[in-house]
N, C-alpha and C positions, 0 to 999 in steps of 0.2 A: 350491067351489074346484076345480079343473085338476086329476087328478092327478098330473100332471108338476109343478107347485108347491108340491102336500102332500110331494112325494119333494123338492125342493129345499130343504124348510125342516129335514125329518129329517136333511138330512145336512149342515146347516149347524146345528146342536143352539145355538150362539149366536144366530145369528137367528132360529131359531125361538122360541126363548123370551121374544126380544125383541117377533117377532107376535104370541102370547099376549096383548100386553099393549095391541094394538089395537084398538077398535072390530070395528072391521072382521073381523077374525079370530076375535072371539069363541063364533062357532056350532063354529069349529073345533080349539077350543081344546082339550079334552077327548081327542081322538083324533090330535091333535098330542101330546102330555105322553105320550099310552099310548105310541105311536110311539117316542119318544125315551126312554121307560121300558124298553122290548124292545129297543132298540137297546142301550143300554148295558148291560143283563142279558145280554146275547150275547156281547159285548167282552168281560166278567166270566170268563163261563164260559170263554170261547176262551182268556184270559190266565192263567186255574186251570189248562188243560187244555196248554198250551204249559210250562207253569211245573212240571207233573207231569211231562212228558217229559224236560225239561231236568235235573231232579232228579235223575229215574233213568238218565239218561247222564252223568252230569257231578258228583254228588252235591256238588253248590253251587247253592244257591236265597238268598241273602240277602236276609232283608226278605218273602221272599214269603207269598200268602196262599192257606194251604190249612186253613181253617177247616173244620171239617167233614169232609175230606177223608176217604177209606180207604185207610193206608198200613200197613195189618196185614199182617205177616209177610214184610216186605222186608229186604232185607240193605239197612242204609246207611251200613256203619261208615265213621267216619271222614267221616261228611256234615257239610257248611257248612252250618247254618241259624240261623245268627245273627239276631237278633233278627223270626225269624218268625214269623207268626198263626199257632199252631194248635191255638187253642183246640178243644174239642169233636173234638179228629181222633182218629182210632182207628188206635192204633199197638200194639195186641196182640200181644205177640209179636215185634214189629219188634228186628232188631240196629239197634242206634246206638252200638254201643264207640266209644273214644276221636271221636264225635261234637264238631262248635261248635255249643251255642244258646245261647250265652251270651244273657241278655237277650230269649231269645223267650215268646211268650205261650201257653200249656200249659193255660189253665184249662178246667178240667172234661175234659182230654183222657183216651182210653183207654190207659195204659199198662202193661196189668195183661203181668205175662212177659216186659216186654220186656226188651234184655237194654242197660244205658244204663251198662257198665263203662267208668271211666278216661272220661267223657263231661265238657265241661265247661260247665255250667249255671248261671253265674256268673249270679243278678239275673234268673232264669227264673222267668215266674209260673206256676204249680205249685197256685195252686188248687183245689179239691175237685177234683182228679187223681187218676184211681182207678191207683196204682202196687203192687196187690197183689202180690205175689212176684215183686217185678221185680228184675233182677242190677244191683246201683248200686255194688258196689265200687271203690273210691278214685275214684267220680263226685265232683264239685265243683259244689257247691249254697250255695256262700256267698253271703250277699244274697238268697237267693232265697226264693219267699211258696210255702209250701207248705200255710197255715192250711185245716184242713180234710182235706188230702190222706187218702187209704187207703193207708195204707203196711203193713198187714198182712202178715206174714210175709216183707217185701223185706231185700235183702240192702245192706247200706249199712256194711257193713266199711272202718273205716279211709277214711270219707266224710270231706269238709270241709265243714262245713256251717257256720260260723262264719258270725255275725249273721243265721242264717236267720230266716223264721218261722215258727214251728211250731206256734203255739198253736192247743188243741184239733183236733191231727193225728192220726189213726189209727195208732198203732204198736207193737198188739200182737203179741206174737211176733216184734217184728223187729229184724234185727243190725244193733246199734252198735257191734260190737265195734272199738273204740280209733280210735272215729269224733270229730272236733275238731266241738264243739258251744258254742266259745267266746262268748257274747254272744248267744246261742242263744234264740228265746222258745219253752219249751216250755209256758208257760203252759194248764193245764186238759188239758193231752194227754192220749192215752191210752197208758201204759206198760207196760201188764201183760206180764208174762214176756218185758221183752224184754232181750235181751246187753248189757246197757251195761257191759260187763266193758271195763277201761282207757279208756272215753269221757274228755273231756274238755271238763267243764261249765262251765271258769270263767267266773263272773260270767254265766252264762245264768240263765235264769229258768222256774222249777219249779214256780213258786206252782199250788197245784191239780194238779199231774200226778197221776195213778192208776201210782203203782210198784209197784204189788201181785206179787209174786211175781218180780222183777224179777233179776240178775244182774250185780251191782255192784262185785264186784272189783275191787278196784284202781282204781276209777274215780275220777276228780278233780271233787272237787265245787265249788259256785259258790263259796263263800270259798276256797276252794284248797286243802282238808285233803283228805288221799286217804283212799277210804271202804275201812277195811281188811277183806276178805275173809278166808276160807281156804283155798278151791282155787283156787290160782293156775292159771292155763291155760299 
């Protein structure tokens, strides 16, 4: 084949694929599909790498995908990132106060320090999301899948977390303090020493959590009795 017509078919990606499926084209089948394979891994990167600029100028990406990405130790308070990929991204350290991701996808992301205050995470998936000592006060985590996460020592003061889910979630030593945990699965978690001083558990689900050492004041439990302490805060 020409290769002014191997370049015609790259860049017509429909009829090239429709060549593939000809006799005739068959020897060149192989190095046609690679062609069109780099071609598209190119466009990918160039749409990541336009969509990271726009980000950081504009702090509005909706939708976009920065999987994997490194967005460790950026200011982005107050960023749109509404139902964006970023899974696997490493935001160490990153500000995201009063942030939108409602509904974006977090799993396995790094977000150990970041600081995700007044952030709203409405239906974010939040799986095995390593969130160790990260600032979440009055963030909004309702609907959202956090099964698994590292929430170790994170601040989640006065959080909404109503119907999340949380079962077998890392949260030891971490504040709940008069955090709504309404419908809540904390099923199998890990609770040890953490503030759940005035949470508010009704009707969530405890079966198997590890309360060991826990700090329970005041806290409203699933049938609705308040669990009575004696140092009130």
């Amino acid at each position: 084949m020409k290769k002014p017509l191997l370049i015609a078919l790259i860049a017509l990606p429909g009829l090239a694929i429709a060549a593939t499926q000809i006799p005739f084209f068959k020897p060149y089948t192989k190095p046609i599909q690679q062609a069109i394979q780099s071609k598209q891994l190119n466009v990918a990167q160039i749409q990541k790498q336009t969509d990271l600029e726009k980000l950081k100028l504009t702090l509005k990406c909706i939708g976009c995908d920065f999987r994997g990405a490194n967005l460790s130790g950026l200011d982005l308070s107050r960023v749109d990132l509404r139902e964006a990929n970023l899974a696997g991204a490493n935001l160490q350290r990153t500000r995201l106060t009063n942030g939108q991701l409602s509904n974006a996808n977090l799993t396995k992301a790094n977000l150990k320090e970041a600081n995700l205050q007044g952030a709203d995470l409405t239906g974010a998936n939040l799986k095995q999301a390593n969130l160790k000592q990260a600032h979440m006060m009055h963030v909004t985590l309702s609907k959202a899948d956090l099964r698994y996460a590292k929430l170790e020592l994170a601040e989640l003061r006065a959080a909404n977390l109503a119907d999340s889910k949380l079962d077998k979630a890392h949260l030891h030593q971490t504040s709940l303090y008069g955090a709504i945990l309404i419908r809540a699965n904390l099923a199998i978690a890990d609770l040890r020493a953490a503030d759940l001083r005035y949470a508010n558990f009704l009707n969530a689900n405890l079966k198997g959590a590890n309360l060991s050492n826990a700090q329970m004041e005041f806290a409203i439990m699933p049938n609705g009795s308040t669990y009575q302490g004696t140092t009130p805060y």
